[in-house]
KOLDREN-189118 format. One record per residue (C-alpha): x, y, z. Coordinates in pm, whole numbers, plus 32768, in hexadecimal, padded with zeros to 4 digits. Layout:
N
XYZ/...
This chain:
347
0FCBE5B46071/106EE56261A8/0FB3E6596287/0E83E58261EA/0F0DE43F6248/0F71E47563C3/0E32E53B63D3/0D5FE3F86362/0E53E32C647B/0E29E4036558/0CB4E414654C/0CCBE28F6577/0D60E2B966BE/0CA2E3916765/0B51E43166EF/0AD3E2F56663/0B16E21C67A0/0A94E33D6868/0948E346677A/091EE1D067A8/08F7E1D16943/07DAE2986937/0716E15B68EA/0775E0926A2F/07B1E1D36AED/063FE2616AA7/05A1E0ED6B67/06AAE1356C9A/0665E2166DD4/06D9E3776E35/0849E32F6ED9/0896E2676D80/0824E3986C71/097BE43B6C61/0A7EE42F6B34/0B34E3636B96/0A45E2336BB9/09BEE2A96A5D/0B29E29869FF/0B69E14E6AA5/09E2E0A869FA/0A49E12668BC/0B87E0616894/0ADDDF286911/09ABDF5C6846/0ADDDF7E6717/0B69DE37676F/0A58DD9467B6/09B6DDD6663D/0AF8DD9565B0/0B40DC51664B/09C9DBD065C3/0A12DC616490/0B88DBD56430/0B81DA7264C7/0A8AD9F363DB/0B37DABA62AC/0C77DA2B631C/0C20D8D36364/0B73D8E961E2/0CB8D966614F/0C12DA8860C1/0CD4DB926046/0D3ADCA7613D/0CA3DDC6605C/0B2DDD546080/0B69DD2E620A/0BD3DEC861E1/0A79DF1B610A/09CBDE5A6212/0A3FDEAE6368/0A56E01A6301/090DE0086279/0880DF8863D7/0955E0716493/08B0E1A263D2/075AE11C641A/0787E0E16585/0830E20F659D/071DE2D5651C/0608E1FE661F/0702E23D6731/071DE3E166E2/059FE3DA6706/053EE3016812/0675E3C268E3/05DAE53C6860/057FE55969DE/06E6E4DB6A6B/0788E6236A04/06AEE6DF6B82/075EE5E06C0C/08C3E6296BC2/0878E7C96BEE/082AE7816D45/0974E69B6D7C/0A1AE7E06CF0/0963E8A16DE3/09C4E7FE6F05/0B32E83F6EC1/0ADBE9746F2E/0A74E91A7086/0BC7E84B70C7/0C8EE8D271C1/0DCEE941718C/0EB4E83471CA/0DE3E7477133/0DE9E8016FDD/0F5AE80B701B/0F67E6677036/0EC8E6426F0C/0FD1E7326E58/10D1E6796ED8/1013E5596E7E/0FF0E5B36D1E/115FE6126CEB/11CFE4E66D3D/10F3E4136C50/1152E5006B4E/128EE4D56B9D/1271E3726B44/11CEE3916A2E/12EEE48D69C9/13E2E3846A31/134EE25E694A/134FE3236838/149EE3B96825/1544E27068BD/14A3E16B6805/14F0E02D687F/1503DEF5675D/148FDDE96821/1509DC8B677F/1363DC43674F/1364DD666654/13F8DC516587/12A1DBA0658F/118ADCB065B6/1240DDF264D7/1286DCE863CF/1127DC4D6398/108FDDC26388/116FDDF86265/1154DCC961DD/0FCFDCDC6206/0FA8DE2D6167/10C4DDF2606A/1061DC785FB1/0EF3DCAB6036/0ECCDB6B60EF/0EA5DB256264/0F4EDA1E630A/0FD2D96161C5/1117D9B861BD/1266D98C627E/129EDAA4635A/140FDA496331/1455DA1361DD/1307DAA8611B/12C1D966608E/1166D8B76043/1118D801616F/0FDFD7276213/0EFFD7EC62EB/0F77D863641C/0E89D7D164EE/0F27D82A6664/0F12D98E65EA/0DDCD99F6550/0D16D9BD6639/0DB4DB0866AC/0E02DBD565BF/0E95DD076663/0F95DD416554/0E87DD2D644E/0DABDE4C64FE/0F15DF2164F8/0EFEDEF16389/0D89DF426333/0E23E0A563E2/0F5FE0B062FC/0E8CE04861C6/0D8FE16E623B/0EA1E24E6283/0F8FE225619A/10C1E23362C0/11B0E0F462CD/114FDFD763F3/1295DFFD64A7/1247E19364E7/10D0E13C6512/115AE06D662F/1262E11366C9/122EE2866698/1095E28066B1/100DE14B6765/113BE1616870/10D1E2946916/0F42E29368BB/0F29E1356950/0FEBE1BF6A7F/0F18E2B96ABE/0DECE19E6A86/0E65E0DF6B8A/0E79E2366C65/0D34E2496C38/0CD0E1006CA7/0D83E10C6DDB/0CEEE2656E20/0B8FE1E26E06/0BEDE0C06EEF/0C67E2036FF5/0B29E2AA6FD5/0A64E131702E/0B4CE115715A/0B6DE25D71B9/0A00E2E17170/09CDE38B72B8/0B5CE42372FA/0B46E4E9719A/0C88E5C27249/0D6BE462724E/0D42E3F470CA/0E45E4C27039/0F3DE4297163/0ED2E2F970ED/0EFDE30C6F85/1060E3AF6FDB/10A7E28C7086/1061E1806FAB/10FEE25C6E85/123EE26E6F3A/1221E0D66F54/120FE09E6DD8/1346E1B96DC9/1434E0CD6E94/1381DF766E85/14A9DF276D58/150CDE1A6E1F/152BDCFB6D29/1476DCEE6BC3/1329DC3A6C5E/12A8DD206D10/1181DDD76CE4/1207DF416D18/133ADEBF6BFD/1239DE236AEA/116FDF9B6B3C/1281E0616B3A/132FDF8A69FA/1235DECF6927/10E5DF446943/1094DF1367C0/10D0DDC46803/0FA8DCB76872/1063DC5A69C3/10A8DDBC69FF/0F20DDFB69A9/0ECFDCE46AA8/0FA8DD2C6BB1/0F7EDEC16B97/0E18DEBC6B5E/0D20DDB66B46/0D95DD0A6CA0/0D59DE4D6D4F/0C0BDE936C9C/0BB5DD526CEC/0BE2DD9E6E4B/0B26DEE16E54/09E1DE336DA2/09FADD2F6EBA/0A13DE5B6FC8/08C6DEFA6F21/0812DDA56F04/0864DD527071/0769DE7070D9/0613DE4E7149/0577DEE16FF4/063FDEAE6EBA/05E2DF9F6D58/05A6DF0C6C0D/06E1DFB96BA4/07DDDF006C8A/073BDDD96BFD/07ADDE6F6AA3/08E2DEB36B10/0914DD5F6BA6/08DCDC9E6A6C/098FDD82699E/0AFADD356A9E/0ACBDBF06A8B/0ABEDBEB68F9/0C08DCEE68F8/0CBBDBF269CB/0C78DAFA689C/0CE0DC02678F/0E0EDC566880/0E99DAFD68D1/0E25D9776899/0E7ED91E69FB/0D46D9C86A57/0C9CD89169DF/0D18D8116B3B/0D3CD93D6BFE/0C05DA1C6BD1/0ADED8DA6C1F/0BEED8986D45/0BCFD9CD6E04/0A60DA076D95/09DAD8C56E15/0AA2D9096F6A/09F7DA6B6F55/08A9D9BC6F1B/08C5D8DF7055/092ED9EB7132/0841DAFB70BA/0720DA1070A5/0774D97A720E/078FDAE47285/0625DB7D71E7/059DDA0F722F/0537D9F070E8/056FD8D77006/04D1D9706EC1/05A9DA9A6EDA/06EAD9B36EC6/0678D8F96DBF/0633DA346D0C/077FDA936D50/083BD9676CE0/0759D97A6B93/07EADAD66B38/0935D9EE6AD4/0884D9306A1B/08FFD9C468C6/0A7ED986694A/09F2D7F66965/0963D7E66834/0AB8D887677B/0B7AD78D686C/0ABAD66D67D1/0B02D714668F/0C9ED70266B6/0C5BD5AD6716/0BCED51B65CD/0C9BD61C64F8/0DCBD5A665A8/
């Protein structure tokens, strides 16, 4: 029974994002079609359904069991559009395989050393967990969601009845942990710490990587010097408990470690793609689908993601002369707005 139960996690984790990216990934061009974009889409696309799935379930008081039936129920059926409109994807990644062929030597051996340092880190989180003083917060409403089958109505603290939660609402990170224990069957804290921890490290890995292959798109030989570079940074960027490389490193289950780790970053590799002279449907995807997770992750998005996307707008429309293209741009936050207007009358 337990072989069953960290098999169903484990498939939450990693096939079923994977699956999901073919959808986004199928509408981009040929530098994006590689794993780890699909990888990278597929937990977006996750987020993104899950955050317009829960927020109006939460803000109804529902109970947390029909939000299961239902977001698993979409899941499966997106899943199964995404495995067939990606059938064609799968050329795509036997010819990324191909090319590891061609590498030269020494790059081959960067991206060894490359690799054994991430999973080093993701050795590292797992076998020195580190209880961050949040845990108190996010570990406790996943239990406390799964357990008394409510979300957001109870004290984190104590376990009593409460009012709706309404600053936390809107993000329910801790509640999407628990849809995975209640799947699962494996507690919230060890969902967390000994699953999410190193899968979301690799995740943001994989972000980062796709942001090296923008940048570095015509010096293929300098990515894995790159990528050793900035993995090295998030190994010794410890600094104080703010930083981005610490909430990585220590609390990536958590929706400021999700923010700081990943969406930010994503956020600035859609912006890279959309700066170019022809953008694909599926950055647009992409696009929309970060700027939802940043929601889901934290409610200072509500602030922070129409911020740096109206900035974005100016500049990019200023640079491609086009006013219609920044306007489409700013529009893709539009959801955030409307879910910022939300918190406002809720709260």
């Amino acid at each position: 029974m337990e072989i069953v139960r960290w098999g169903v996690l484990l498939a939450l984790v990693l096939p079923v994002p994977f699956f999901l990216g073919f959808i986004p990934v199928k509408h981009m061009n040929r530098l994006q079609k590689t794993p780890a974009m699909t990888y990278v889409c597929g937990w977006f696309v996750s987020f993104f359904l899950f955050e317009l799935t829960a927020v109006p379930f939460i803000l109804l008081e529902q109970r947390f069991t029909v939000l299961v039936c239902v977001y698993t129920c979409i899941t499966a059926v997106v899943l199964v559009v995404s495995l067939w409109q990606g059938r064609q994807l799968w050329r795509f990644y036997l010819e990324e395989l191909r090319g590891i062929r061609e590498m030269p030597r020494h790059v081959k051996l960067g991206w060894i050393v490359f690799f054994l340092i991430v999973l080093f880190q993701m050795a590292y989180a797992i076998l020195y967990e580190y209880y961050d003083g949040d845990d108190s917060y996010y570990i406790a409403t996943a239990v406390l969601t799964d357990r008394f089958d409510t979300m957001y109505l109870r004290d984190t603290y104590t376990g009593y009845i409460y009012p709706l939660d309404a600053r936390h609402a809107f993000s329910p990170t801790p509640i999407y942990q628990a849809w995975m224990t209640r799947l699962s069957g494996i507690a919230p804290a060890i969902v967390a710490h000994s699953v999410l921890a190193p899968v979301w490290l690799m995740f943001m890995y994989c972000i980062y990587g796709q942001i090296c292959s923008r940048l570095l798109w015509n010096r293929k030989n300098y990515k894995p010097v790159f990528m050793i570079l900035i993995a090295v940074w998030f190994m010794y960027g410890n600094i104080s408990l703010y930083t981005t490389e610490t909430f990585a490193m220590t609390r990536t289950w958590q929706g400021k470690g999700l923010m700081a780790g990943m969406v930010i970053p994503a956020l600035f590799l859609c912006l890279i793609y959309l700066a170019q002279e022809s953008v694909s449907q599926g950055m647009w995807m992409l696009f929309i689908c970060v700027c939802m997770a940043a929601v889901f992750a934290t409610s200072i998005s509500f602030m922070v993601i129409p911020t740096i996307t109206g900035i974005a707008a100016v500049i990019l429309g200023i640079k491609k002369k086009s006013v219609k293209f920044a306007a489409e741009l700013f529009l893709c936050c539009t959801p955030c707005l409307l879910l910022a207007v939300c918190f406002m009358i809720v709260k």
